[in-house]
C-alpha positions as CSV (number, residue, x, y, z in Angstrom):
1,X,-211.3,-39.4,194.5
2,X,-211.7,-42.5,196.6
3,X,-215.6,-42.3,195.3
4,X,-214.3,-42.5,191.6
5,X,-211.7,-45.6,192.5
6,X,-214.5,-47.7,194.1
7,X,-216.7,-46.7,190.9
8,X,-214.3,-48.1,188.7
9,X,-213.7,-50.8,190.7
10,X,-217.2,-52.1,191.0
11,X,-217.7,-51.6,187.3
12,X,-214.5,-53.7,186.4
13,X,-215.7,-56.4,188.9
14,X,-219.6,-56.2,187.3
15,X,-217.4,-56.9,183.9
16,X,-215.2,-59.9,184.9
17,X,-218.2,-61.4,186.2
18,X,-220.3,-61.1,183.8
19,X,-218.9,-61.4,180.7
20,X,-216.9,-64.7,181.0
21,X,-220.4,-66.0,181.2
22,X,-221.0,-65.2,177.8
23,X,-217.8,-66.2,176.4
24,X,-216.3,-69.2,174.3
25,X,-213.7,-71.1,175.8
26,X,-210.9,-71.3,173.0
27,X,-210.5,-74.7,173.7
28,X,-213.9,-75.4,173.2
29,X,-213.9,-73.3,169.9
30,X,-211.6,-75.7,168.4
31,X,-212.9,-79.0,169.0
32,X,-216.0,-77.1,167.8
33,X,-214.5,-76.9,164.7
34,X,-213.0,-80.1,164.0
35,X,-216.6,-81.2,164.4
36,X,-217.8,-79.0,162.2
37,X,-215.3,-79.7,159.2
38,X,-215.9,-84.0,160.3
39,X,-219.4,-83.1,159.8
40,X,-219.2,-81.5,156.5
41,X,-217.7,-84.4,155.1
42,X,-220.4,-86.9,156.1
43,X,-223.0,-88.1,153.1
44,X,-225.1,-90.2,154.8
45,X,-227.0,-89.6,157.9
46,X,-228.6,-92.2,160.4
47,X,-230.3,-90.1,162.9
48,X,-232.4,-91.2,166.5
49,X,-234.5,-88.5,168.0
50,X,-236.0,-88.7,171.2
51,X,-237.7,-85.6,173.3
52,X,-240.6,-85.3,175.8
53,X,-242.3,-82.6,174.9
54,X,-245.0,-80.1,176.9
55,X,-247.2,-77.8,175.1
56,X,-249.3,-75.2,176.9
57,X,-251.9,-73.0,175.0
58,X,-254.6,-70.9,177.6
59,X,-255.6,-74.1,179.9
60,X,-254.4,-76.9,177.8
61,X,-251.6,-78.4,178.7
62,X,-250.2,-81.5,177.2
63,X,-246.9,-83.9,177.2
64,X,-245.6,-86.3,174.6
65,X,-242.8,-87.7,173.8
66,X,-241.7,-87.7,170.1
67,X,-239.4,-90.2,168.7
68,X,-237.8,-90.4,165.2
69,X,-235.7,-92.2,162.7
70,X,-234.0,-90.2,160.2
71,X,-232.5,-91.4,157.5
72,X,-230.3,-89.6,154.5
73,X,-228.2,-89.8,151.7
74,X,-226.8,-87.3,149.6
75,X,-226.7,-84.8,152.5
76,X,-223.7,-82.8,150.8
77,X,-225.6,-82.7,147.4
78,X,-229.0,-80.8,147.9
79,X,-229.7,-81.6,144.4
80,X,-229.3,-85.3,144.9
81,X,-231.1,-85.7,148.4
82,X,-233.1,-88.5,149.8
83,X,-234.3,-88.5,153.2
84,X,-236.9,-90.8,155.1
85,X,-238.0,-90.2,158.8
86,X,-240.0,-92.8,160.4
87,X,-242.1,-90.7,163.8
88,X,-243.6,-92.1,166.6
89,X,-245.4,-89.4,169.1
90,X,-246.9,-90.9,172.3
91,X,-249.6,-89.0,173.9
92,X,-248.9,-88.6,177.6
93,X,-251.3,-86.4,180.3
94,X,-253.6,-84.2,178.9
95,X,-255.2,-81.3,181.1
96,X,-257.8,-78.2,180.2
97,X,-258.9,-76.0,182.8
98,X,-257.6,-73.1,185.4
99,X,-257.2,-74.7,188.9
100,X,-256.3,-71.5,190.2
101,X,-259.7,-70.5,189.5
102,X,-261.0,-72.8,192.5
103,X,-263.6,-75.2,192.9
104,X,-265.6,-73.0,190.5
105,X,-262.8,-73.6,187.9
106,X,-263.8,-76.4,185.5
107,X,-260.7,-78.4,185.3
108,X,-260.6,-82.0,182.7
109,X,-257.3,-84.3,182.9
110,X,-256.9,-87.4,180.8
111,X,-254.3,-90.0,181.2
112,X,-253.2,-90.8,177.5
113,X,-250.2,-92.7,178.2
114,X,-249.5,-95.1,175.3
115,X,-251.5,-93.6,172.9
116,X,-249.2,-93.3,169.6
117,X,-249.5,-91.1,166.4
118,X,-247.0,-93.0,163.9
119,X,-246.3,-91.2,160.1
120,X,-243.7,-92.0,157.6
121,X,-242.0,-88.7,155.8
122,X,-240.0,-89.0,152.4
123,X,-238.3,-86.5,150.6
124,X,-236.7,-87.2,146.6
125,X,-236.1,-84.8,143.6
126,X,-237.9,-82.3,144.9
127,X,-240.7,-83.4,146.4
128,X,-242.3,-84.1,149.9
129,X,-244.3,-87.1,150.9
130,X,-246.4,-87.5,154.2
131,X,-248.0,-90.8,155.3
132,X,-250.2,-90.2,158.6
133,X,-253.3,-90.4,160.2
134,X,-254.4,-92.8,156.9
135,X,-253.8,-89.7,154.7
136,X,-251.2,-89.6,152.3
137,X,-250.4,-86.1,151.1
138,X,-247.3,-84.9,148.6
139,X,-246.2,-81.5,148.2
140,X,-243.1,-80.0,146.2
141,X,-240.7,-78.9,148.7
142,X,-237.3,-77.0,147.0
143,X,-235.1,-78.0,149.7
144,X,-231.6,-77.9,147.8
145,X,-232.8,-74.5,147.1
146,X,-233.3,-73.9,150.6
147,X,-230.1,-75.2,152.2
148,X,-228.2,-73.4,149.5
149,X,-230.0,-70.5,150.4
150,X,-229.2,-70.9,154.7
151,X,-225.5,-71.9,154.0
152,X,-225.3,-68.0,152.4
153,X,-226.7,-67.0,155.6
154,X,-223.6,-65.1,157.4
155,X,-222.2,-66.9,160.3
156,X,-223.1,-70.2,158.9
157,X,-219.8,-71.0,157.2
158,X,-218.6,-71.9,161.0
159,X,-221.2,-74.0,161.5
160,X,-223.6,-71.4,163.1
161,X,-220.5,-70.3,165.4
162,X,-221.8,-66.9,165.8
163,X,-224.9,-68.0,167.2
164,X,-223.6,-70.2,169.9
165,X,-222.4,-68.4,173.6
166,X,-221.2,-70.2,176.7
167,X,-219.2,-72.8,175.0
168,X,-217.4,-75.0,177.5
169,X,-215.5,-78.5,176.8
170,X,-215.1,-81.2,179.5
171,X,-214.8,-84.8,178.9
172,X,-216.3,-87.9,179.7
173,X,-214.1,-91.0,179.2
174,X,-212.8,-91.2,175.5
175,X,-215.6,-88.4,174.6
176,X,-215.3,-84.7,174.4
177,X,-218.3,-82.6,175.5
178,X,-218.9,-79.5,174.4
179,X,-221.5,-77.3,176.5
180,X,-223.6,-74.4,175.3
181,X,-226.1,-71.9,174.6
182,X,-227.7,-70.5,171.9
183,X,-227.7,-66.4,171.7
184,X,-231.8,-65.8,171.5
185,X,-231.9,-62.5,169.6
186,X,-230.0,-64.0,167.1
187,X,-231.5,-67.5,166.9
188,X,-234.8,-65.7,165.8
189,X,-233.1,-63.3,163.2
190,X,-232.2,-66.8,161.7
191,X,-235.4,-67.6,162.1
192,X,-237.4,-65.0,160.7
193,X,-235.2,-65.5,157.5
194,X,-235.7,-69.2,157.2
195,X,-239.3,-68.7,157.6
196,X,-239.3,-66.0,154.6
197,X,-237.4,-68.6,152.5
198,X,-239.5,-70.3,149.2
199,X,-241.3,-73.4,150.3
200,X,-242.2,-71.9,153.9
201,X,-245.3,-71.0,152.3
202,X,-247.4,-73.2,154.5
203,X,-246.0,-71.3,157.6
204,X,-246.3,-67.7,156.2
205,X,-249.7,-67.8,154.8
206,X,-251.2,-69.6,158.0
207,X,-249.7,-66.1,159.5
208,X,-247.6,-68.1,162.3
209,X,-244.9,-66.2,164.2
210,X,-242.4,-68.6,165.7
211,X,-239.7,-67.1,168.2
212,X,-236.7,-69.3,170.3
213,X,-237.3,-68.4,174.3
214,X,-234.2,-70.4,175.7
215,X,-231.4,-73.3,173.9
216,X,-229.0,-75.0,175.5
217,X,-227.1,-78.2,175.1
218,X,-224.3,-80.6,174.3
219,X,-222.4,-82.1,171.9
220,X,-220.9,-85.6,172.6
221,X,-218.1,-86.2,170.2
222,X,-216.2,-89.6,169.8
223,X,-212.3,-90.1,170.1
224,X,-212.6,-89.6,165.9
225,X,-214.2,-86.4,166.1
226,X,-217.6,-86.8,164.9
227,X,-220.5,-85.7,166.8
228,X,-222.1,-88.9,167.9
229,X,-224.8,-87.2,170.3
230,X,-226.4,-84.4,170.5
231,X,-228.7,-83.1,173.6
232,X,-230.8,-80.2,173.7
233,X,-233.3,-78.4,175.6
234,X,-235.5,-75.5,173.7
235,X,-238.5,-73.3,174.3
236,X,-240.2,-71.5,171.5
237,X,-243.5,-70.1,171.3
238,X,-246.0,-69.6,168.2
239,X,-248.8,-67.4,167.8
240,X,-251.6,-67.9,165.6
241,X,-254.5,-65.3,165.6
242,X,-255.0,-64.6,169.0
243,X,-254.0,-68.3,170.5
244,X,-250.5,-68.5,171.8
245,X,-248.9,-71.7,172.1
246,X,-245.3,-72.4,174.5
247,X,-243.3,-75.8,173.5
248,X,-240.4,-76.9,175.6
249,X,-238.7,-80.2,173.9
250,X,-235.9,-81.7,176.3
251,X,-234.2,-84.5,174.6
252,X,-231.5,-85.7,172.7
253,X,-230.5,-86.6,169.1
254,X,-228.1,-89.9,168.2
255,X,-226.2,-90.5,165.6
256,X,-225.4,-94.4,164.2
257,X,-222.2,-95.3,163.0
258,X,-221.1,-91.6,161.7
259,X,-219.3,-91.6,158.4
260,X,-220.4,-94.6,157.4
261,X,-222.7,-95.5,154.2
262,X,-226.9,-95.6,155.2
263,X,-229.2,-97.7,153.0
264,X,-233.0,-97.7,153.2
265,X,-236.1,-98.5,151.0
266,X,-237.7,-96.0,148.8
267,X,-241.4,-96.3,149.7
268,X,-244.2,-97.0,147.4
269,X,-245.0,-93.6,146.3
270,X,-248.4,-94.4,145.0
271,X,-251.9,-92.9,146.0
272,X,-249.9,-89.6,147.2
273,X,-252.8,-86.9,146.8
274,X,-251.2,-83.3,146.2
275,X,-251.3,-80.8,148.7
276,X,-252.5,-77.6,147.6
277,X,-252.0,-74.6,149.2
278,X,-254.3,-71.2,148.4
């Protein structure tokens, strides 16, 4: 009998300290949500990304650091879009070879700091424009159909509630934090629907398969409830043929003057050559 007591016992402890780990804080649930309806009211969109980034595929290795503008109007009307991201990566340390192969290990490393790859992307009625690397490239691009298509999704009508775990809420002076992260398994269901969605085609036919390893993050969100920061860390890893590469990106994502109007130029959208995928 005592046997069976300290059995249950032990398995009651296992579960009290365990599963809070996993669990939403209610408080946290709600501020969540009164971001996510402030959100859903914004139309405009003046984005600052900013990550370092590592990539590893065999004995590469390589960091970066990517930083972008984004820019968008229309964001509640898919069929009325217009979005423009300025991107600026900087090449950091660059490494190929297997020190723990010894002396007889060929190992390379180059210091790229300061070396920048700049593009411009715009997106209007439909259609996708690229400016990089002196190329200019267009292809069509049915986003409204796509975001239609992931706000059916279930569990995105919260906001992608269901896929967040671990929410907590703290504060930092007039800001709210919310902590969190992002339940794997079900991160990469999303996934693996988004990719099968019409104008992924680049992605399936190349026969890349993308899966999440580990999200977590924050939301920063000001006294009127909008989200004015976001920070996030994320590993995913894609495999192509037989070479697998492992991203980590650790960085955050800020937003200008939420809820207010965003202007920006359309771009001369001449000398565009059409991207055509077999």
């Amino acid at each position: 009998m005592k046997l069976k007591r300290l059995a249950a016992a032990t398995a009651t402890l296992v579960m009290v300290l365990t599963v809070p780990a996993y669990a939403n804080d209610a408080d946290a649930v709600a501020v969540y949500e009164e971001m996510n309806q402030k959100q859903k009211t914004l139309t405009d969109v003046n984005a600052y990304y900013d990550f370092n980034i590592s990539t590893k595929m065999d004995a590469m290795q390589m960091s970066s650091r990517l930083e972008m503008n984004m820019k968008a109007n229309h964001i509640t009307e898919p069929e009325h879009l217009r979005m423009n991201n300025y991107m600026r990566m900087t090449i950091g340390q660059f490494s190929n070879g297997n020190e723990a192969e010894g002396p007889a290990g060929k190992s390379d490393s180059i210091d790229l700091s300061g070396t920048p790859v700049t593009g411009n992307m715009y997106y209007e009625n439909g259609m996708y424009y690229m400016d990089m690397m002196d190329q200019k490239i267009k292809q069509p691009m049915p986003l409204e159909q796509m975001m239609k298509s992931i706000q059916q999704i279930p569990g995105m009508e919260n906001g992608g509630l269901d896929y967040i775990q671990n929410l907590k809420l703290r504060t930092e002076g007039e800001d709210r934090i919310l902590s969190y992260t992002m339940d794997a398994g079900k991160m990469n269901s999303l996934l693996d629907q988004v990719m099968g969605m019409s104008g992924m085609s680049a992605v399936a036919q190349s026969g890349a398969q993308v899966s999440y390893d580990a999200i977590s993050g924050e939301f920063v969100i000001d006294p009127d409830g909008y989200c004015k920061k976001s920070r996030m860390k994320m590993g995913m890893t894609m495999t192509v043929a037989d070479q697998t590469v492992s991203v980590t990106m650790d960085g955050d994502v800020g937003y200008a003057d939420p809820g207010q109007p965003v202007e920006f130029a359309t771009p001369d959208l001449n000398g565009y050559q059409l991207l055509e995928i077999q």
